[in-house]
C-alpha positions as protocol buffer text, in pm:
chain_id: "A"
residue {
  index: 1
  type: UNK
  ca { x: -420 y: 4778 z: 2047 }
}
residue {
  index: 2
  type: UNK
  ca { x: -732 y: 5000 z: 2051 }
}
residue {
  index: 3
  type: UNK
  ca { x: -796 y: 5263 z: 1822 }
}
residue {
  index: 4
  type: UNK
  ca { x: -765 y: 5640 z: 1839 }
}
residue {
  index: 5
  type: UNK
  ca { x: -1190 y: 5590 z: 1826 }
}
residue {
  index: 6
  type: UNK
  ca { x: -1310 y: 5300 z: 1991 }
}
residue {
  index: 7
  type: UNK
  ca { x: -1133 y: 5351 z: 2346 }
}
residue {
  index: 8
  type: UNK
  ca { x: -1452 y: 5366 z: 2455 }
}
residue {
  index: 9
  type: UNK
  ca { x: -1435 y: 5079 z: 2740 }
}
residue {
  index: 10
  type: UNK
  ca { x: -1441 y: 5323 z: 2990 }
}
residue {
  index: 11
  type: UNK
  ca { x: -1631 y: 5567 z: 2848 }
}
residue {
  index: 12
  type: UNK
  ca { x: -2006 y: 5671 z: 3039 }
}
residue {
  index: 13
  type: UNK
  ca { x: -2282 y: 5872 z: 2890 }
}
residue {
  index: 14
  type: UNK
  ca { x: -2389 y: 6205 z: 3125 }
}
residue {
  index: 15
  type: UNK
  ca { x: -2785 y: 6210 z: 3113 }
}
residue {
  index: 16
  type: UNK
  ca { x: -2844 y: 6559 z: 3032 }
}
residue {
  index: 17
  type: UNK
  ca { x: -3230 y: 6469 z: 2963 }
}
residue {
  index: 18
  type: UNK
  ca { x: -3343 y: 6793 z: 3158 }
}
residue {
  index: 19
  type: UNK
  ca { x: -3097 y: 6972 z: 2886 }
}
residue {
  index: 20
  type: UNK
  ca { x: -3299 y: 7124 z: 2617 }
}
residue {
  index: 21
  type: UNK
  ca { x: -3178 y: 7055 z: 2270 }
}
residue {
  index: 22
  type: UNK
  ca { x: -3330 y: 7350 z: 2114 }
}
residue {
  index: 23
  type: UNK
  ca { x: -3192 y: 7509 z: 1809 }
}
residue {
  index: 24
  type: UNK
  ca { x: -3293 y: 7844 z: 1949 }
}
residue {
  index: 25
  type: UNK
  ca { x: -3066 y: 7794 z: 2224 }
}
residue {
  index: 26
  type: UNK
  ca { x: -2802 y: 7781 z: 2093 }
}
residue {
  index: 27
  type: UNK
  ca { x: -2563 y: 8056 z: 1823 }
}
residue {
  index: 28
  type: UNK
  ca { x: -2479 y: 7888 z: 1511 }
}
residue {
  index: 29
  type: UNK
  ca { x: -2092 y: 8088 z: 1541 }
}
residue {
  index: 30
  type: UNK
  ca { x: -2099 y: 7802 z: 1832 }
}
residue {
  index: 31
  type: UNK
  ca { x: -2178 y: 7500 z: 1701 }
}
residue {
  index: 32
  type: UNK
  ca { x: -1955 y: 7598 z: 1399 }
}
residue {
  index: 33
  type: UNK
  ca { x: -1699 y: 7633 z: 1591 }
}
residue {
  index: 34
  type: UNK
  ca { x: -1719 y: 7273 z: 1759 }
}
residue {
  index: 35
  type: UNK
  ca { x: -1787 y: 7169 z: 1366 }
}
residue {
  index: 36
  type: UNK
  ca { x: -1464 y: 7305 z: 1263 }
}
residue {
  index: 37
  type: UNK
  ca { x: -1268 y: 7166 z: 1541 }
}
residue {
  index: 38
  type: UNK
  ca { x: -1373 y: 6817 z: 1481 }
}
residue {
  index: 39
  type: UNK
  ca { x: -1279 y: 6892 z: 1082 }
}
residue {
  index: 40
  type: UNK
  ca { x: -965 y: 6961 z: 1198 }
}
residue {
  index: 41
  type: UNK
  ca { x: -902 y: 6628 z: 1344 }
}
residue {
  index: 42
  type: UNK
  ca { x: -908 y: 6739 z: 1707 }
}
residue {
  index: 43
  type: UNK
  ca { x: -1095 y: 6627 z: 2021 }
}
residue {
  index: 44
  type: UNK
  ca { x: -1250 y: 6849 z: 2235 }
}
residue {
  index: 45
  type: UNK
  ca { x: -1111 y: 6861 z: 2567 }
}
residue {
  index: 46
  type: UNK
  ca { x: -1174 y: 7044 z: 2908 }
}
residue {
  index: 47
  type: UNK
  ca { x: -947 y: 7200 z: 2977 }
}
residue {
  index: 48
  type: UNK
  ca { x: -698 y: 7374 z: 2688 }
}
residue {
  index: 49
  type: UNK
  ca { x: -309 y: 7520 z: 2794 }
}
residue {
  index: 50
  type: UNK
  ca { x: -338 y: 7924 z: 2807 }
}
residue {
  index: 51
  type: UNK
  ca { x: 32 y: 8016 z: 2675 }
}
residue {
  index: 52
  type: UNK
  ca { x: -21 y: 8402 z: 2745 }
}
residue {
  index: 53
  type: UNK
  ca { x: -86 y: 8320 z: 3163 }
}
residue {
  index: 54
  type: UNK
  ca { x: 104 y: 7987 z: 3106 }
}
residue {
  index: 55
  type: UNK
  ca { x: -162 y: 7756 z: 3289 }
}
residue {
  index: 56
  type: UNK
  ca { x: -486 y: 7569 z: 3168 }
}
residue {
  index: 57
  type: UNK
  ca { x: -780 y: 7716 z: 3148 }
}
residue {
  index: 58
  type: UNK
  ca { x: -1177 y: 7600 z: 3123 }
}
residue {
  index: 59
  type: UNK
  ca { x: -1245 y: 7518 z: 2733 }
}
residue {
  index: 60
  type: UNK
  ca { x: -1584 y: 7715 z: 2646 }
}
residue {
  index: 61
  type: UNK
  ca { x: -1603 y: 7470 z: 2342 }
}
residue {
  index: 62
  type: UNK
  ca { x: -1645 y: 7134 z: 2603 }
}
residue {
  index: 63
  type: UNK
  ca { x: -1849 y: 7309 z: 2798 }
}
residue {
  index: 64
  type: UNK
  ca { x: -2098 y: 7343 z: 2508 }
}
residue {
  index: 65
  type: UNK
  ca { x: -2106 y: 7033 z: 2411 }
}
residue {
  index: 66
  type: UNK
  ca { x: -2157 y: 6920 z: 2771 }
}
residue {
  index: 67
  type: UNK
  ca { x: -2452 y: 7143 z: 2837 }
}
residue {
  index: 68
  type: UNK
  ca { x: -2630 y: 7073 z: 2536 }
}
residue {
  index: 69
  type: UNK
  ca { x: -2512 y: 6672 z: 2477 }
}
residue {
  index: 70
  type: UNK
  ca { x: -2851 y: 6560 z: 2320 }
}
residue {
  index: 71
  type: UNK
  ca { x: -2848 y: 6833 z: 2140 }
}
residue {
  index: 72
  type: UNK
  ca { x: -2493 y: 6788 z: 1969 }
}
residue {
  index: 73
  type: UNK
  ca { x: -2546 y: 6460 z: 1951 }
}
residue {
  index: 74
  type: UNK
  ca { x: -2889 y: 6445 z: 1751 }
}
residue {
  index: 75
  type: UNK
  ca { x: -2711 y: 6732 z: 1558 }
}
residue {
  index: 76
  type: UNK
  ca { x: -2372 y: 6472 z: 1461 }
}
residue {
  index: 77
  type: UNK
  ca { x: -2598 y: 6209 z: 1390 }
}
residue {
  index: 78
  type: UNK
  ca { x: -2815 y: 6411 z: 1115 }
}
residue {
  index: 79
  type: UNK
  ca { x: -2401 y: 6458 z: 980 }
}
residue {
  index: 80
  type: UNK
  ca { x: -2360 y: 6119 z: 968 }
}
residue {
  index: 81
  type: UNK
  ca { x: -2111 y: 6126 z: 1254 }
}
residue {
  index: 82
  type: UNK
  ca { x: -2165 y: 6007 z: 1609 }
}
residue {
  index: 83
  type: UNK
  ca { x: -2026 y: 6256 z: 1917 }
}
residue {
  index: 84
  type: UNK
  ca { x: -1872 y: 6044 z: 2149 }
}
residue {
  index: 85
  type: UNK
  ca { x: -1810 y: 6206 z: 2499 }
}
residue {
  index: 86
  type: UNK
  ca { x: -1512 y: 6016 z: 2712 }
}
residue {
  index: 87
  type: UNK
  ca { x: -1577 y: 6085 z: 3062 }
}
residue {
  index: 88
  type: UNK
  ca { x: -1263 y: 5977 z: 3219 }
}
residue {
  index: 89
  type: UNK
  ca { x: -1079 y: 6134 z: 2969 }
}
residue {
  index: 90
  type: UNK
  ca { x: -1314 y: 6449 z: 2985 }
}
residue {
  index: 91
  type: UNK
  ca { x: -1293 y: 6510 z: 2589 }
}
residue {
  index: 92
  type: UNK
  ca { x: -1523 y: 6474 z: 2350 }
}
residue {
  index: 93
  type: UNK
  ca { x: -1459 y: 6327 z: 1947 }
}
residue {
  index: 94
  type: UNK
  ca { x: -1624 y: 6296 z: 1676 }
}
residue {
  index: 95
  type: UNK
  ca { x: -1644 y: 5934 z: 1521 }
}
residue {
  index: 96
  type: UNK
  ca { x: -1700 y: 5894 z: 1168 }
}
residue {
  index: 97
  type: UNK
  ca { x: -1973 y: 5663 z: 1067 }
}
residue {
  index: 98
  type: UNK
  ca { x: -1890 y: 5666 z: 666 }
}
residue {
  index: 99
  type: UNK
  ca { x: -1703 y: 5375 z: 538 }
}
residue {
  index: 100
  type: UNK
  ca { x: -1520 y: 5675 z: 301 }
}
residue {
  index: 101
  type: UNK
  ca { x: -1339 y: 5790 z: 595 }
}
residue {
  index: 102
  type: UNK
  ca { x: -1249 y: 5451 z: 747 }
}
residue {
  index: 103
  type: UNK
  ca { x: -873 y: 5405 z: 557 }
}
residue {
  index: 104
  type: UNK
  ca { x: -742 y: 5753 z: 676 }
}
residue {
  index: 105
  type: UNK
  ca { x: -906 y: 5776 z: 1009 }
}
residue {
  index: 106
  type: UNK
  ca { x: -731 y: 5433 z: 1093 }
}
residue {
  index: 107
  type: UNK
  ca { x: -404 y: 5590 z: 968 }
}
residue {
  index: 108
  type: UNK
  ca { x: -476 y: 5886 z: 1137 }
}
residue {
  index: 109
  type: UNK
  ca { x: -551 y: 5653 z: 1455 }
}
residue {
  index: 110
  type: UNK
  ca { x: -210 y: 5410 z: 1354 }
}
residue {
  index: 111
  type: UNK
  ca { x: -7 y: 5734 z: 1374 }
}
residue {
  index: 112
  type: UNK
  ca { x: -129 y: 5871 z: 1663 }
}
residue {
  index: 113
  type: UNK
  ca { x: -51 y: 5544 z: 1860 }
}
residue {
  index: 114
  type: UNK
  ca { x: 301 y: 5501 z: 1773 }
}
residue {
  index: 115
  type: UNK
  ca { x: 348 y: 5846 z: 1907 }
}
residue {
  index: 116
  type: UNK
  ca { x: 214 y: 5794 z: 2209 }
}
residue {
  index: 117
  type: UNK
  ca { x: 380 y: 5450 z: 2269 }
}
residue {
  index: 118
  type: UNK
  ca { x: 710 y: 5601 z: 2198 }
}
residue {
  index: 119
  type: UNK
  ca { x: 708 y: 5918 z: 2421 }
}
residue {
  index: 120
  type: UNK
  ca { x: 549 y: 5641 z: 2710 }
}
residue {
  index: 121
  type: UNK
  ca { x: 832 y: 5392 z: 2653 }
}
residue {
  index: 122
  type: UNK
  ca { x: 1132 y: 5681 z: 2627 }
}
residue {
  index: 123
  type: UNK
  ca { x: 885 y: 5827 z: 2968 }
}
residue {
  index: 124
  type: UNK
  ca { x: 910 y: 5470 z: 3127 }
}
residue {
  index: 125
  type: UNK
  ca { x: 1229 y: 5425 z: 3042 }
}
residue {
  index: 126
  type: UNK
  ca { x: 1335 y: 5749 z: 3269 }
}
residue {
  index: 127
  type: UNK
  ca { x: 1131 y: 5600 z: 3571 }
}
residue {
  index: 128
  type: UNK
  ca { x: 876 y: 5869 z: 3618 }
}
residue {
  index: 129
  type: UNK
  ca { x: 566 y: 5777 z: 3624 }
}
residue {
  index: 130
  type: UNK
  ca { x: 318 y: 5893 z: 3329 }
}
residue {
  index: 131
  type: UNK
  ca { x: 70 y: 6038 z: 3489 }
}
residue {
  index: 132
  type: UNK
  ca { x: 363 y: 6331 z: 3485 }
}
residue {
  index: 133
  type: UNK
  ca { x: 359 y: 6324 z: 3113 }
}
residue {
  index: 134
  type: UNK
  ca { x: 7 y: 6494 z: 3181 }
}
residue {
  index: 135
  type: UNK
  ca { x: 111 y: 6776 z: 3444 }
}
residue {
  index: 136
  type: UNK
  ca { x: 185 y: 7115 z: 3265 }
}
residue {
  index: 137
  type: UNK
  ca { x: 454 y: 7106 z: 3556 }
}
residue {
  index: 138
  type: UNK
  ca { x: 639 y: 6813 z: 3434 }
}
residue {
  index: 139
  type: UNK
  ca { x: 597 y: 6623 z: 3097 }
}
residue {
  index: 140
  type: UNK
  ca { x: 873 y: 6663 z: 2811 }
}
residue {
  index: 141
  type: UNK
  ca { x: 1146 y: 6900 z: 2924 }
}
residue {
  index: 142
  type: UNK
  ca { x: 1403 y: 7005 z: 2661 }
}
residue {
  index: 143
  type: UNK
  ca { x: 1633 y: 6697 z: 2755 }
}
residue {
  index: 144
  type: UNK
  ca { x: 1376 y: 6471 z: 2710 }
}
residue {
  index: 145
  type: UNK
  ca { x: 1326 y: 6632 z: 2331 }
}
residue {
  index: 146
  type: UNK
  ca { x: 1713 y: 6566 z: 2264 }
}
residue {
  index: 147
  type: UNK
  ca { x: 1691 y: 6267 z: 2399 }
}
residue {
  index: 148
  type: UNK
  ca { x: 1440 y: 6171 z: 2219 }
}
residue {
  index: 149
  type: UNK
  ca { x: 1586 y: 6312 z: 1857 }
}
residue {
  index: 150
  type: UNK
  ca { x: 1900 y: 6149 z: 1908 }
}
residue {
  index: 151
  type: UNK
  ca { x: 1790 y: 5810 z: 1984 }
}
residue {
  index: 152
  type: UNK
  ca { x: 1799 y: 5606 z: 1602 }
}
residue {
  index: 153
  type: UNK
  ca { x: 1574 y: 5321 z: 1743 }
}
residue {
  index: 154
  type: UNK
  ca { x: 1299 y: 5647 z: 1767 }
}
residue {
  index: 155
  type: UNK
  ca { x: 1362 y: 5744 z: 1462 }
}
residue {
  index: 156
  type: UNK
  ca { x: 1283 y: 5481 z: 1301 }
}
residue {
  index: 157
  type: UNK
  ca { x: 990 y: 5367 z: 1428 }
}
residue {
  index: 158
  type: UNK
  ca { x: 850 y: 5780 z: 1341 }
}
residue {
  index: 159
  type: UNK
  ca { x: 1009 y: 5733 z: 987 }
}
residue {
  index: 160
  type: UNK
  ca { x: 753 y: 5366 z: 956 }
}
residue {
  index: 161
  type: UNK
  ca { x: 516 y: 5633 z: 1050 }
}
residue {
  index: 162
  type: UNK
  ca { x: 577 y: 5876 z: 756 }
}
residue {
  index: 163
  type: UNK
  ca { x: 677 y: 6158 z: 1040 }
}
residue {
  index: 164
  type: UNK
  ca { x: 1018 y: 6188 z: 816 }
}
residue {
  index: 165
  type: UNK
  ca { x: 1088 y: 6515 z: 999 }
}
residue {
  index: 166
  type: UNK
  ca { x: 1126 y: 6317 z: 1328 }
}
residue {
  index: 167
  type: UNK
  ca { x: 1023 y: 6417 z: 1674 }
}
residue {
  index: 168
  type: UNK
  ca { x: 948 y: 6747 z: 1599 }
}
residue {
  index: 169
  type: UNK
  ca { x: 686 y: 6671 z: 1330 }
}
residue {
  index: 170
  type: UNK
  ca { x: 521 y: 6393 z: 1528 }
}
residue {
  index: 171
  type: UNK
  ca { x: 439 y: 6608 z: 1843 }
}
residue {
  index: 172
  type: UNK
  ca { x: 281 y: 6883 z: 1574 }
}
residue {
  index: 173
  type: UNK
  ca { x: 96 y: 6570 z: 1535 }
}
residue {
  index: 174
  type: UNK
  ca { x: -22 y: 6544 z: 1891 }
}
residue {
  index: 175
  type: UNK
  ca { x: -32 y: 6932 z: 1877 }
}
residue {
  index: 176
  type: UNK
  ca { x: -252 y: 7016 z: 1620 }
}
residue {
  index: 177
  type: UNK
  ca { x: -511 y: 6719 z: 1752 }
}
residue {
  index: 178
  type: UNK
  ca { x: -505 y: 6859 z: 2093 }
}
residue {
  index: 179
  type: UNK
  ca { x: -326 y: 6527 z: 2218 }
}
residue {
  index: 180
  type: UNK
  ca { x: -44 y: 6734 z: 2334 }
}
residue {
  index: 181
  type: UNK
  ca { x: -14 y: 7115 z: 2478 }
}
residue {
  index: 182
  type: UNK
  ca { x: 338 y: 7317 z: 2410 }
}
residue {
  index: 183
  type: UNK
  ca { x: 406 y: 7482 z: 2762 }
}
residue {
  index: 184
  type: UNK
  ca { x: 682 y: 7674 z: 2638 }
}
residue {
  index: 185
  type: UNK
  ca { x: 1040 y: 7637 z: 2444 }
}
residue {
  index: 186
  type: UNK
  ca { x: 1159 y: 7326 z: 2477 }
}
residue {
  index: 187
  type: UNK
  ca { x: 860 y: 7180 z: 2712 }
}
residue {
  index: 188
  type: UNK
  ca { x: 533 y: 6958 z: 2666 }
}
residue {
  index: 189
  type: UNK
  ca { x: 296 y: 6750 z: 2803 }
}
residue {
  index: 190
  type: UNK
  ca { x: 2 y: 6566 z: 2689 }
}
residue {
  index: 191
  type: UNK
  ca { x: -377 y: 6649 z: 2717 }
}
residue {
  index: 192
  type: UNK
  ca { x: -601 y: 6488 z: 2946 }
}
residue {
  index: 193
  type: UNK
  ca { x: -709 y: 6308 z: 2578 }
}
residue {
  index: 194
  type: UNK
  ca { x: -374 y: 6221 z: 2543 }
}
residue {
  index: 195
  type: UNK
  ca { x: -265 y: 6065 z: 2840 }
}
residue {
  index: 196
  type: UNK
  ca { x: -571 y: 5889 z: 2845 }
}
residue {
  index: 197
  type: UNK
  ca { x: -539 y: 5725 z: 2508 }
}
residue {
  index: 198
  type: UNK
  ca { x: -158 y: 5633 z: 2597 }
}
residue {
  index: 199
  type: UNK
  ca { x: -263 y: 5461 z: 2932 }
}
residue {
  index: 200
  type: UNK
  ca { x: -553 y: 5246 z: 2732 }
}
residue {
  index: 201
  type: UNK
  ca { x: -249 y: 5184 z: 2459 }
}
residue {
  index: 202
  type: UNK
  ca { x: -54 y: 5033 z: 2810 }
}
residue {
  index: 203
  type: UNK
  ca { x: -341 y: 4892 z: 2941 }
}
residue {
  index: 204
  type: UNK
  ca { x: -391 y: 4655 z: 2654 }
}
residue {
  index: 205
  type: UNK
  ca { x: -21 y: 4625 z: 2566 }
}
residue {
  index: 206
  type: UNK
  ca { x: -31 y: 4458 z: 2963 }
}
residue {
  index: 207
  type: UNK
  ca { x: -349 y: 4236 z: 2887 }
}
residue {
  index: 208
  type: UNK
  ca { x: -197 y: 4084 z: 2535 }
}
């Protein structure tokens, strides 16, 4: 099963070498503002859900980090952190190079994969295909939520998870990681980071 950080099969470096990765260039409000998102666990995808005109919009924050990649990256790596940018994904991470934050970052990762694999299987189950779970459009509806809550089997496998609140906890999860977008009550869908990360979770669940 790959981890939440090392899905990386796929993953292509852009050559920004005509990018300059001057300091000057760039506002430090800016690159603390990508710092803060990767403290908060998230990735930094391209596009982000816009609840006030209900539709995604263009994240400023990716676009940084994709204009000045050498830049970021040379910054990261004087953190002791490498920026990894996932192309196919189009979302950027931050992957921890300190043996300190190894044990929770694979928990973090552990968690993050039974969620996924559980709103994919439950998906599957339905017969739609998952690239819907990734279409602001289509996703999670508010059956799909009750269906979810009321299955025991799911509930279980969140509770092995420590999500002892269930469903509802576990997509905060996804939510506060940028995994998953709320498109309103009762609806969600995942990010382009999320659906990615699910369809490498199937890909090697088909391989083993």
């Amino acid at each position: 099963m790959p981890e939440f950080s090392d899905a990386m099969d796929t993953t292509e470096s852009a050559d920004h070498s005509q990018t300059s990765s001057s300091f000057e260039q760039i506002l430090p409000a800016h690159s603390a503002a990508t710092y803060r998102e990767f403290q908060a666990g998230r990735v930094i995808v391209r596009d982000v859900w816009d609840s006030n005109r209900s539709e995604l919009r263009a994240n400023p924050l990716y676009n940084l980090l994709y204009n000045h990649l050498s830049h970021f990256r040379t910054f990261y790596e004087h953190l002791g952190s490498e920026l990894v940018f996932n192309e196919t994904g189009a979302f950027f991470f931050l992957k921890e190079s300190s043996d300190d934050e190894n044990e929770e970052h694979d928990e973090n990762a552990f968690r993050v994969q039974v969620i996924l694999l559980l709103i994919g299987r439950y998906f599957a189950r339905s017969g739609r295909d998952l690239e819907y779970l990734g279409r602001p459009d289509a996703g999670l509806n508010e059956q799909d939520l009750s269906a979810l809550e009321s299955d025991e089997e799911y509930q279980e496998i969140l509770r092995a998870a420590r999500f002892e609140k269930g469903v509802p906890e576990a997509l905060d999860y996804l939510d506060k990681r940028h995994l998953l977008f709320r498109a309103g009550a009762g609806r969600c869908f995942l990010s382009s980071a999320g659906l990615y990360f699910l369809q490498e979770l199937v890909r090697e669940y088909e391989q083993g």
